[in-house]
C-alpha positions as CSV (number, residue, x, y, z in Angstrom):
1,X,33.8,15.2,31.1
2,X,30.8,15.3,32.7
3,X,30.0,19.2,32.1
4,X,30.9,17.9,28.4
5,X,27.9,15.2,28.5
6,X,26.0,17.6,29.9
7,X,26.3,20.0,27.2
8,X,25.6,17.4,24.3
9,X,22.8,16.1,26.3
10,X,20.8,19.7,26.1
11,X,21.7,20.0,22.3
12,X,20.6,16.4,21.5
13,X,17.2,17.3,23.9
14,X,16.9,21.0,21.9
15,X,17.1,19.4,18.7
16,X,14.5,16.7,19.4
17,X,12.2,19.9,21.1
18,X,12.6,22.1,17.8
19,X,12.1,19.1,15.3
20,X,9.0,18.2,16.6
21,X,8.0,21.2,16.2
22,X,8.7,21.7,12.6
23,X,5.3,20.8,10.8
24,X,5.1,17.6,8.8
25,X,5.4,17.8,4.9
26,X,2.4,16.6,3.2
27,X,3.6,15.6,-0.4
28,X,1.1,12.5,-1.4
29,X,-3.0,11.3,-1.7
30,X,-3.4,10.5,2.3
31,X,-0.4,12.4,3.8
32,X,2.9,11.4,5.1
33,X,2.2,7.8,6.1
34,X,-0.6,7.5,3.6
35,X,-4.0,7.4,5.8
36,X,-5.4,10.4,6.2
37,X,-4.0,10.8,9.9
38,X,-0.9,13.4,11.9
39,X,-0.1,11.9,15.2
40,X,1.2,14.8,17.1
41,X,-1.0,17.9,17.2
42,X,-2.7,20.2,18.9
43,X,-5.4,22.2,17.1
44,X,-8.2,24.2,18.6
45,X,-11.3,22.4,18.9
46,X,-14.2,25.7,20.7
47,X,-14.6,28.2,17.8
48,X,-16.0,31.7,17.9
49,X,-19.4,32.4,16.8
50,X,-18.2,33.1,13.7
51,X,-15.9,30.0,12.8
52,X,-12.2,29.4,12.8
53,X,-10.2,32.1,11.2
54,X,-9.8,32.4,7.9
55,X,-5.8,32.9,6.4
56,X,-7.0,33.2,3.2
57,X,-9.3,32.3,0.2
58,X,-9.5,32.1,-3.3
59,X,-11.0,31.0,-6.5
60,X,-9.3,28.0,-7.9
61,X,-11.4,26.3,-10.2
62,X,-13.2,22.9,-10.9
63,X,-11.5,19.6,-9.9
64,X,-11.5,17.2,-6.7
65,X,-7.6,16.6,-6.6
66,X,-6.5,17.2,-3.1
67,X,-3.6,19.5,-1.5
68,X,-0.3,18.5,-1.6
69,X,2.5,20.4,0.4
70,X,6.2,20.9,0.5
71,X,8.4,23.7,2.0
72,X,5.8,26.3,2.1
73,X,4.3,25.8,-1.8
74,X,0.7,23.9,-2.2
75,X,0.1,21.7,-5.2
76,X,-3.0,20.7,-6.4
77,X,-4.8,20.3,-10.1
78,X,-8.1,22.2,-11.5
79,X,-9.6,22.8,-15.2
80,X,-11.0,25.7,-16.5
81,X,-11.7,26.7,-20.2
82,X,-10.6,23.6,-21.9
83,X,-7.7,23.1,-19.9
84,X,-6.0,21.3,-17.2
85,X,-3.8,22.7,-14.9
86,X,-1.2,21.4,-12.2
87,X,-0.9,24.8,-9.9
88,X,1.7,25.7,-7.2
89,X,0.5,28.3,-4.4
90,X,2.1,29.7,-1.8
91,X,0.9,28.2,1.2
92,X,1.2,31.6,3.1
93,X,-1.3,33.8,1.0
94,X,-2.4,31.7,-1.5
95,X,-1.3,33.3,-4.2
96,X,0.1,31.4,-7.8
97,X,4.2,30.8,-7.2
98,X,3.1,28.8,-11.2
99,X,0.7,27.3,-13.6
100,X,1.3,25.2,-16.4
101,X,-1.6,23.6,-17.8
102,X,-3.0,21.9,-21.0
103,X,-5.3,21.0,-23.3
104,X,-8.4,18.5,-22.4
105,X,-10.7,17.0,-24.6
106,X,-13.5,14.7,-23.5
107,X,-14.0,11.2,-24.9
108,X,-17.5,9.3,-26.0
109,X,-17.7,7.6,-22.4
110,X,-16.9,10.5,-20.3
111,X,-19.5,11.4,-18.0
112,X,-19.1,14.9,-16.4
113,X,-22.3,14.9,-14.5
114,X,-20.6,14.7,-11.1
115,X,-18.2,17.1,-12.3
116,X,-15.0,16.8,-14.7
117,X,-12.5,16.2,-12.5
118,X,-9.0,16.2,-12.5
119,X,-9.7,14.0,-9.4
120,X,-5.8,12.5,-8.9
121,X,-3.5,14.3,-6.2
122,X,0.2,15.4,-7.1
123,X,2.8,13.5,-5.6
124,X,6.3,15.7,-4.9
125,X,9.7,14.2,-4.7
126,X,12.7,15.7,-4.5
127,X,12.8,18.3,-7.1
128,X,9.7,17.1,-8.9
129,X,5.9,17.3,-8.6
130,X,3.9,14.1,-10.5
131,X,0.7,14.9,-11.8
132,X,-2.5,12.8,-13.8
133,X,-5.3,14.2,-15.9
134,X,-8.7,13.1,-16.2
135,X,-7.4,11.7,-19.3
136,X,-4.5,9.9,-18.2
137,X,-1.6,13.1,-19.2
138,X,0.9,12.0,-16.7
139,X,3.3,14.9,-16.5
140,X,6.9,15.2,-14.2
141,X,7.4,19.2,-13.5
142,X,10.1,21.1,-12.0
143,X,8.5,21.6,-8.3
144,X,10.4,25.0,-8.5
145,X,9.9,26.5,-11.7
146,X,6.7,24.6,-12.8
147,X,8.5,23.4,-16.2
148,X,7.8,20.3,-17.8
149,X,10.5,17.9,-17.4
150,X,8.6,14.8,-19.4
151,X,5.4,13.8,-19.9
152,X,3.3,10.6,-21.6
153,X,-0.1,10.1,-22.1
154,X,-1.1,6.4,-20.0
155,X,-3.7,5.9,-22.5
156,X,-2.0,6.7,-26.0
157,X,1.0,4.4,-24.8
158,X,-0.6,1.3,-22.6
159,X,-4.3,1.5,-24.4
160,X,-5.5,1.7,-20.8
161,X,-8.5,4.3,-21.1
162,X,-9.9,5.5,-18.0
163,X,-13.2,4.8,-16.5
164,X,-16.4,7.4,-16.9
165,X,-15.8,10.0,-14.5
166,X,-12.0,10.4,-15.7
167,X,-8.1,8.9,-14.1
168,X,-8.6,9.2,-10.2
169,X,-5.6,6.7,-8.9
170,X,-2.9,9.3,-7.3
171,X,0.9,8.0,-8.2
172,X,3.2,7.5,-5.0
173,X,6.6,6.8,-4.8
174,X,7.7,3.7,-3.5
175,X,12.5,3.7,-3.1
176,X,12.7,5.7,-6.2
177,X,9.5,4.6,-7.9
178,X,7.3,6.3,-9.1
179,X,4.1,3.6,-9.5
180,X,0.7,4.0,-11.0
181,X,-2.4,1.7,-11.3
182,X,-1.8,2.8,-15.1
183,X,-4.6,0.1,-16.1
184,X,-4.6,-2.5,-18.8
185,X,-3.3,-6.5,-19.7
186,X,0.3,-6.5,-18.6
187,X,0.7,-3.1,-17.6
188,X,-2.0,-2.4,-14.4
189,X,-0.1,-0.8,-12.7
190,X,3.7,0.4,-13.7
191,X,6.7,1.8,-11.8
192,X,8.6,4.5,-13.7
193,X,12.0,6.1,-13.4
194,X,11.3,9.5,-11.6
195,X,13.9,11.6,-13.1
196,X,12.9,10.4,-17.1
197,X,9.4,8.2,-17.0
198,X,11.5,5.1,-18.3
199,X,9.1,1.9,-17.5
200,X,11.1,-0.4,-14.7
201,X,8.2,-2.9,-14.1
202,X,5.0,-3.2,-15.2
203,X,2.6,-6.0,-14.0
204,X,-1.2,-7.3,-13.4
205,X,-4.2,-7.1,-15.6
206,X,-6.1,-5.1,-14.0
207,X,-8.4,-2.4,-15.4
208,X,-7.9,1.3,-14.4
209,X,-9.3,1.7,-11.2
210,X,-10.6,5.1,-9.0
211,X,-8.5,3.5,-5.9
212,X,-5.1,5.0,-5.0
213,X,-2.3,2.7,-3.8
214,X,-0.7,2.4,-0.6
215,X,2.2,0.5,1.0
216,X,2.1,-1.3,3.5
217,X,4.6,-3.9,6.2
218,X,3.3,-7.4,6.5
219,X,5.5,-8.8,9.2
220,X,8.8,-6.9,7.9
221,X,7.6,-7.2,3.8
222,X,6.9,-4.7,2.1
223,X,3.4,-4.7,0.0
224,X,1.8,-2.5,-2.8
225,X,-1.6,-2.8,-2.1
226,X,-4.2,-2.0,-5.2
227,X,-7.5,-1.9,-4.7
228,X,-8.7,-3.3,-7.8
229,X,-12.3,-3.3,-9.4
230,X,-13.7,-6.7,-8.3
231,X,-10.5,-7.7,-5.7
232,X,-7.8,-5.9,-3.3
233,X,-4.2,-7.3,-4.0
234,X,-1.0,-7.3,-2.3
235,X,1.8,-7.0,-4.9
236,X,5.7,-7.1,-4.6
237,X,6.6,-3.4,-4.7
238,X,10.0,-4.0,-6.7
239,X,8.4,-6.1,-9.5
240,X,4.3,-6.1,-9.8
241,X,4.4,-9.5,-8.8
242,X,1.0,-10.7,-6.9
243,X,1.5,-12.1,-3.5
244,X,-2.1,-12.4,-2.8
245,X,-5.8,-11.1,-3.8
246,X,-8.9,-11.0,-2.3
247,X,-12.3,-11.0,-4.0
248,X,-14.8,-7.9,-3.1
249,X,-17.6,-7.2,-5.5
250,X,-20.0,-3.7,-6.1
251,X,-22.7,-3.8,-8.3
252,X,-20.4,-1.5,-10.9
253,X,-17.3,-3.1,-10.1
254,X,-16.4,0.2,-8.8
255,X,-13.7,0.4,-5.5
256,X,-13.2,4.3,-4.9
257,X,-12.1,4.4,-1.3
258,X,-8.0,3.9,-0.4
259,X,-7.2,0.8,1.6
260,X,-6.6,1.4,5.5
261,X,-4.0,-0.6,7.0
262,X,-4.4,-0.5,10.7
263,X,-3.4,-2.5,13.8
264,X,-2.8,-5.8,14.2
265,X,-2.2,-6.3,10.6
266,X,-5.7,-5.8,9.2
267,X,-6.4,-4.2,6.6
268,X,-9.9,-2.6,6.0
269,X,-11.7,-1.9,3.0
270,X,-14.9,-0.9,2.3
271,X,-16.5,0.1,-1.5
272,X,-20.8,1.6,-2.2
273,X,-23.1,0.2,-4.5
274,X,-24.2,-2.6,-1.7
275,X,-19.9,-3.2,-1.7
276,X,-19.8,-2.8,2.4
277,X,-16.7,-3.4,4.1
278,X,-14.1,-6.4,5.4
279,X,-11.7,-6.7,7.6
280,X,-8.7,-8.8,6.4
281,X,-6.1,-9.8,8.6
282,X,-2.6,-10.2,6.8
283,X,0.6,-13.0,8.1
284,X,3.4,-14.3,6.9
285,X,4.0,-17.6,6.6
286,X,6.7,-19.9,5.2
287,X,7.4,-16.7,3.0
288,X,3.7,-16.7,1.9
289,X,0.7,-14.3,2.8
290,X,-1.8,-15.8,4.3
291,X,-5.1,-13.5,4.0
292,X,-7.9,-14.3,7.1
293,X,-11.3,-12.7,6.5
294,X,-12.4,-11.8,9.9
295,X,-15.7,-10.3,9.1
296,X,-17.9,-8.5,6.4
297,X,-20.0,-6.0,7.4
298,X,-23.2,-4.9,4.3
299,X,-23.8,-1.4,6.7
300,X,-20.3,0.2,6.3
301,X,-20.5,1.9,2.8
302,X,-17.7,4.6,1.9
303,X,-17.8,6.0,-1.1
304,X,-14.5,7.3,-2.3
305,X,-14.5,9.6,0.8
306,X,-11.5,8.9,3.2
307,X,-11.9,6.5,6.7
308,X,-9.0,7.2,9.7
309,X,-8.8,4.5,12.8
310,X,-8.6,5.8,16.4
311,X,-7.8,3.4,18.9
312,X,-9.8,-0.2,18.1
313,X,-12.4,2.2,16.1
314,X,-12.7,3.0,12.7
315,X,-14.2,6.0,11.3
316,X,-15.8,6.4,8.3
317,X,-18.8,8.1,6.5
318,X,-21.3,5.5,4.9
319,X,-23.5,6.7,1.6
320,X,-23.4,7.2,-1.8
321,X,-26.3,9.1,-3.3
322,X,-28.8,8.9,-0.8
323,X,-28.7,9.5,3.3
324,X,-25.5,9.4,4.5
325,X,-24.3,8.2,8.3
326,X,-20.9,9.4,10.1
327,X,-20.2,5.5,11.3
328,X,-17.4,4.0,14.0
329,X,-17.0,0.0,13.7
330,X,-14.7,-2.3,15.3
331,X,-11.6,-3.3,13.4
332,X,-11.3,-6.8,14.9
333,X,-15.2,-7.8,14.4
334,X,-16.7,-5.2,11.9
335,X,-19.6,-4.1,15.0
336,X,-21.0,-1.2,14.4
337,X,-20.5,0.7,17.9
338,X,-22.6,3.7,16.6
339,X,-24.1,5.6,13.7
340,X,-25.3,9.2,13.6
341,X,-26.7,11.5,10.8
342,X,-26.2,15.3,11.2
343,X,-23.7,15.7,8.2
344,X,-23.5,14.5,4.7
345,X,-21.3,12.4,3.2
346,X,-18.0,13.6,4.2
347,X,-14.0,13.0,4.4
348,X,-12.2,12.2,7.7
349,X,-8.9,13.6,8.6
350,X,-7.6,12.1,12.2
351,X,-5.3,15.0,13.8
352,X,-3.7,13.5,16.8
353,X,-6.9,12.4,18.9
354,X,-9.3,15.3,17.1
355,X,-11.7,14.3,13.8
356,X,-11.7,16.7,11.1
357,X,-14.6,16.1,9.2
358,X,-15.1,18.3,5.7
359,X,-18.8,16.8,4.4
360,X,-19.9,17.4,0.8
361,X,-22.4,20.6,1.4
362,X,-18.9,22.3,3.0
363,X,-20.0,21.5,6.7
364,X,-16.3,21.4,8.6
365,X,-16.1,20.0,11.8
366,X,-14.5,18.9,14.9
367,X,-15.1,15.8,16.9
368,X,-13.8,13.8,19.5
369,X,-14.3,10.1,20.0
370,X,-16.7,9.2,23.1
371,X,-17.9,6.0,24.1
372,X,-21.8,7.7,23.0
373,X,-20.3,8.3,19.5
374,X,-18.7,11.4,18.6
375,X,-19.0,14.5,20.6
376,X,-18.7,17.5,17.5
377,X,-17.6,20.7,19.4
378,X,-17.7,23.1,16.5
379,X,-19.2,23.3,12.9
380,X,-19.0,25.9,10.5
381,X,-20.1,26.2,6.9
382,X,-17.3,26.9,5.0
383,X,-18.4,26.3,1.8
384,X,-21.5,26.3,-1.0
385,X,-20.1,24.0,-3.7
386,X,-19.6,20.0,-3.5
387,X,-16.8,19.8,-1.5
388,X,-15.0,15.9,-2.0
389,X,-11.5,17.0,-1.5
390,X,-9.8,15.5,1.5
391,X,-8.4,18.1,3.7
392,X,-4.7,18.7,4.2
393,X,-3.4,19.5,7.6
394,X,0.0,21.1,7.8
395,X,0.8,22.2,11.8
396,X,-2.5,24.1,13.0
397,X,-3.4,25.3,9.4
398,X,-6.0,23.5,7.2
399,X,-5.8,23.4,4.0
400,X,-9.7,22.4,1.9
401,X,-11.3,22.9,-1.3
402,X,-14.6,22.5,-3.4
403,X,-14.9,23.0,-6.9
404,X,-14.6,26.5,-6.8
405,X,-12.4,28.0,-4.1
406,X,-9.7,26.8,-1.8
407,X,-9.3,27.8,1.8
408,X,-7.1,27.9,4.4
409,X,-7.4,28.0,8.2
410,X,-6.3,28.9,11.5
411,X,-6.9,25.8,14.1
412,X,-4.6,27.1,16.7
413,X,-5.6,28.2,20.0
């Protein structure tokens, strides 16, 4: 009996040893718990002279959607020669497993200045990738094959017509929903049948907004959290309904950067345009959300770039068009513990106590939290192009983009 427990006792421990070892998928906007951050990892932080190694690299095309990955195959959008395109890669060597792609035509109050977009990130689920244009095409494809299994147009169908630099809200799924800030009176944000598109709620009034959702627990509920143009909500996830908003103004009414939901319940925001940042603490009470402000902070000013929380810290890069500041500030109190130039503005990826840090020139780096402020161990110029696409971390290889090539590299030892 006891050589019996024995034996189930090493195949319990070798399964725990090998699945832990198996990389984590990452098939939304933010990665597999939505915020930009892998727990357990262990990536090489002293490069050679000459960088990290590169796996491979290849033109892609124009576009700021981000990486998603599932079982070896990359998905992410681009546009070239009129069209826009939802592409699969192999995650191995890059090269196209599909395409399918479409027409795109620009609209009186699109402004292409910063560059066309798409900006959204697919979303995969089961045997389906979700994908949304600049222009609001929302399309379902076969993951596998890269056909079209249904498609609608957010736009032609709610009236809801995106803001001047094109759709940027990513869809997530949420228990077999597939939800959307969709925009528009009645219909701001929508959850949809995966397998068909069918509408199963839609709720709010908000206008389309450049923020992508995220779900959070407040005290064992479930909330959708929207970052809206002029407040952040909490919404019931099975029916739109609003449990609680919060006002938080820019001089555009423009709120870019994804909600972080950290510890001790708060959730920080933080928007440019003289926006700055709060710190909201979240509790239930008497089956109501109570909403505390615990501090504003003017300095804190992220763009739509990503911001990760290590320990009591969090991390973010503060700028829009001008100088830009890699910045760590207290989640409980909004102090800022320390701000240092040295990069432009840039995108944080937290891999499990290492800062990967992609800024817009194509500067990668790695950092490690100190109490001095952040102690980078290796840069390396990895691209030439404006480079606003979060990174994507899958095991030691990371996955980045600018808005002409993607990339992928070698962080183990």
């Amino acid at each position: 009996m006891e050589t019996t427990r024995n034996w189930l006792k090493t195949i319990v421990l070798a399964l725990l040893l090998l699945s832990s070892n198996v990389p984590a998928q990452w098939t939304q906007w933010g990665g597999p718990n939505q915020n930009f951050t892998i727990g357990s990892v262990t990536i090489s932080t002293e490069w050679p002279k000459d960088g990290p190694k590169e796996i491979w690299r290849r033109d892609l095309g124009d576009g700021y959607s981000a990486i998603s990955v599932d079982n070896g195959i990359l998905y992410t959008m681009t546009r070239r020669s009129g069209k826009e395109a939802t592409v699969a890669l192999n995650a191995a060597d890059g090269k196209t497993a599909w395409e399918f792609s479409y027409d795109f035509e620009s609209w009186s109050d699109f402004n292409d200045h910063y560059g066309p977009g798409p900006h959204s990130t697919p979303v995969v689920y089961k045997n389906y990738v979700y994908t949304v244009g600049s222009r609001t095409d929302f399309y379902c494809l076969n993951k596998t094959s890269g056909e079209k299994v249904w498609s609608q147009n957010l736009w032609e169908k709610y009236g809801s017509e995106p803001r001047g630099r094109g759709f940027s809200s990513s869809p997530m799924i949420y228990k077999n929903m597939l939800i959307i800030p969709s925009g528009g009176d009645g219909h701001g944000v929508i959850a949809l049948k995966p397998n068909n598109g069918d509408i199963i709620w839609a709720n709010q009034d908000f206008e389309s907004t450049f923020s992508s959702p995220i779900i959070i627990n407040v005290d064992g509920q479930d909330q959708l959290i929207v970052f809206a143009n002029k407040y952040v909500t909490g919404l019931n996830p099975t029916n739109g309904e609003l449990l609680w908003k919060h006002t938080h103004r820019t001089q555009y009414n423009i709120n870019a950067m994804t909600p972080l939901w950290g510890k001790n319940n708060i959730l920080f925001i933080s928007s440019a345009y003289d926006g700055g940042s709060r710190g909201l603490r979240l509790s239930q009470n008497d089956g109501k959300t109570s909403v505390e402000e615990l501090w504003y902070n003017r300095k804190m000013q992220i763009h739509h770039q990503s911001a990760v929380q290590f320990g009591d810290l969090i991390y973010g890069s503060s700028g829009d068009f001008g100088p830009a500041f890699l910045m760590a500030i207290k989640a409980e109190t909004g102090k800022v513990e320390y701000q240092e130039r040295g990069f432009a503005k840039a995108n944080f990826l937290l891999a499990g106590d290492k800062l990967i840090i992609l800024d817009e020139n194509g500067q990668l780096a790695i950092a490690s939290a100190t109490a001095d402020g952040l102690k980078v161990h290796s840069k390396k110029q990895v691209f030439t192009g404006r480079s606003w696409t979060a990174p994507t971390l899958i095991g030691t290889t990371l996955y980045l983009r600018d808005r002409k090539e993607i990339l992928a590299i070698d962080l183990s030892f």
